[in-house]
C-alpha positions in Angstrom: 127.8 116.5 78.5 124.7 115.8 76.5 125.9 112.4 76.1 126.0 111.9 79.5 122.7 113.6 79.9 121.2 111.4 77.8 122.6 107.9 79.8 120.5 109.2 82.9 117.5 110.1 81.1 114.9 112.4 81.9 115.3 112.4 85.4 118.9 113.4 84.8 117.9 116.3 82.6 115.4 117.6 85.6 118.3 117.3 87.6 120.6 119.2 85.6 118.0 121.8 85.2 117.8 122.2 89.4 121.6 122.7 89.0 121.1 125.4 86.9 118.6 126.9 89.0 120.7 126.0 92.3 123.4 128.3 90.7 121.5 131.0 89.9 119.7 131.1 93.5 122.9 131.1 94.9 124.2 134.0 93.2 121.2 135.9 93.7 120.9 135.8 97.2 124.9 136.7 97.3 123.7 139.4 95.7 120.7 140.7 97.3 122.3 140.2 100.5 125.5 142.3 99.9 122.7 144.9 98.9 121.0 144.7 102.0 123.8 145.2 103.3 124.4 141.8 105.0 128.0 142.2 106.5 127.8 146.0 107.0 127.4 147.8 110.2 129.8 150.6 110.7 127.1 153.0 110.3 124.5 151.6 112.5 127.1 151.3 114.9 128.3 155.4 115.2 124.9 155.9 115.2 123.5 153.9 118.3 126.9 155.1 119.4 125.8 158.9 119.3 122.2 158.3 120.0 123.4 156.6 123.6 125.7 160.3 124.0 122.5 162.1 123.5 123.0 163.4 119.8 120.0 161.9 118.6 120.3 164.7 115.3 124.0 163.4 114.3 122.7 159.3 114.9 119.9 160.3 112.4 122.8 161.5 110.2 124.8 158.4 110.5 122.3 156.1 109.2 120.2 158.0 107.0 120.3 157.3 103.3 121.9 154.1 104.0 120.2 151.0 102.8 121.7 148.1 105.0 119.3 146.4 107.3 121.0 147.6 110.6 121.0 151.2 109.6 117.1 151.0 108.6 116.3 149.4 111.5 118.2 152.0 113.7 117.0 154.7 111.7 113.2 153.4 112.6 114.1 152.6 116.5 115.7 156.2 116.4 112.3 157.4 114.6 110.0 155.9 116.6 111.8 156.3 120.1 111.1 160.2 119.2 108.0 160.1 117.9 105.8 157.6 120.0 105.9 156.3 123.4 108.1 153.5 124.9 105.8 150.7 124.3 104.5 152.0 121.1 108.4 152.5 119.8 108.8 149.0 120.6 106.4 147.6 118.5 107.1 149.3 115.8 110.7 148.5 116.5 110.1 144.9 116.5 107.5 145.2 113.2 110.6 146.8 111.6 113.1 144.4 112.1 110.8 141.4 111.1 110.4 142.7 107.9 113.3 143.3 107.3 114.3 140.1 108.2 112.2 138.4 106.2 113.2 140.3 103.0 116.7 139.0 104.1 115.1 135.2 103.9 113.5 135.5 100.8 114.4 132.6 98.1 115.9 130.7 101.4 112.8 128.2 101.3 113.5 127.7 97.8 117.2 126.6 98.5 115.6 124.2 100.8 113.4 122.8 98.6 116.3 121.8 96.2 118.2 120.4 98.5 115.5 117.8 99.5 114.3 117.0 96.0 117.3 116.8 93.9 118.6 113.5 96.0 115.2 112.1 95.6 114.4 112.8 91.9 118.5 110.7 92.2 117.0 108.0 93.7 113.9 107.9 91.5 116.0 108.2 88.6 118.4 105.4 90.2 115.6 102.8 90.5 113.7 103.8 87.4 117.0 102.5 85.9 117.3 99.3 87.9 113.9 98.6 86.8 114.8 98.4 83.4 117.8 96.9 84.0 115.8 94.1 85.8 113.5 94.1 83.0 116.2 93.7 80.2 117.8 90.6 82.7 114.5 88.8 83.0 113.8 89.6 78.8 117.3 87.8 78.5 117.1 85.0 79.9 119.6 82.2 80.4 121.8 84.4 77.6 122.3 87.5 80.1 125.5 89.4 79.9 126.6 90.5 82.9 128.7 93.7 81.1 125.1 94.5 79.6 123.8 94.1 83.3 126.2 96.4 84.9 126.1 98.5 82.3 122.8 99.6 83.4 123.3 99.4 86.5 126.1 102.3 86.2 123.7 104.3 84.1 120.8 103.9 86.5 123.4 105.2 89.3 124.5 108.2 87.2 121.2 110.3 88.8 122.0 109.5 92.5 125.4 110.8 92.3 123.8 114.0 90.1 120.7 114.4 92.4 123.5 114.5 95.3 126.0 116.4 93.5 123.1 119.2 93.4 121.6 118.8 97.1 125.2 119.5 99.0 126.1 122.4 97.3 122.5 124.2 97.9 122.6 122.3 101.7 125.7 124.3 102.1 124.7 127.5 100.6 121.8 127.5 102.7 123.2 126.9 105.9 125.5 129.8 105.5 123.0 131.8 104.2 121.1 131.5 107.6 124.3 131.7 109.4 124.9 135.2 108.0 121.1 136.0 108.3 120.3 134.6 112.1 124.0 136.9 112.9 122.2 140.0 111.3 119.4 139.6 113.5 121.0 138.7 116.8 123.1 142.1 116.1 120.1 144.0 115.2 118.2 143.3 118.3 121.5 144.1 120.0 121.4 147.7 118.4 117.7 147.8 119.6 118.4 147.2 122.7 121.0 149.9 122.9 118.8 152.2 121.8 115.9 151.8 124.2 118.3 151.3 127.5 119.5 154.8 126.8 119.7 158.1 124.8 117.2 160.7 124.2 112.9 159.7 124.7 
């Protein structure tokens, strides 16, 4: 491995140090959006379920203590449908849930960011290499050897494969990490909605 390392040169050691740091987003964000609560709603769902039958105590109930984003945004709805009036409720509604999606997006824009660069830093690394290869051709002369030639060549095409090799892998991550985070959101308005079209004022 640090062989290998070494053939792409330093470009291929900043790539391999994105890969770490592709891995460890990854598994990160798994994690902070399991604790979020990501692909949970059960809760949430008895509870707009009871506030729409007029048991606006037992809804509270459902939800409270929970720390998914559904149930803190229909514990706040609930809250503020009490406590303020219609309009009011609905601001803070909507306050609530853009906070808490944007929690849910956090370290997303860094995924991004990987996924862009680690091809390029490839491609710089790639004709970097062909440079030198180029240079070493010219230096040569007449007396070139074309296994030396390719030789290079193959090295110099080791940090495009790597620099790609890292940008899929966070391109995928973070389109399903948006997929799961746009579905949240799309249900949570949905539980919103539920809750201001009917139930206790």
């Amino acid at each position: 491995m640090i062989e290998f390392l070494h053939q792409g040169g330093p470009v291929l050691w900043g790539i391999a140090g994105l890969s770490v740091i592709t891995l460890t987003l990854i598994i990160w964000k798994l994690w902070r959006l399991l604790l979020c609560g990501a692909w949970a709603g059960g809760g949430a769902e008895r509870a707009v379920a009871l506030w729409q039958a007029g048991q606006a105590d037992a809804a509270q109930q459902a939800v409270a203590g929970r720390a998914g984003m559904r149930a803190r945004l229909v514990r706040a709805a609930v809250t503020a449908r009490q406590t303020r009036p219609e309009a009011k409720a609905r601001e803070e509604t909507t306050r609530v849930a853009r906070a808490l999606l944007a929690e849910a997006r956090t370290g997303l824009r860094a995924l991004e960011v990987i996924a862009t660069v680690a091809p390029l830093l490839g491609l710089l690394g790639t004709v970097l290499g062909m440079i030198e290869a180029f240079r070493v051709l010219e230096a040569s002369g007449a007396r070139a050897d074309p296994s030396a030639l390719a030789g290079g060549i193959w090295e110099a095409l080791l940090t495009t494969a790597a620099g790609m090799a890292v940008a899929i892998p966070a391109a995928l991550a973070l389109s399903w990490f948006e997929s799961v985070i746009d579905r949240a959101g799309h249900e949570m308005e949905d539980l919103a909605t539920r809750i201001f079209l009917g139930g206790e004022a």
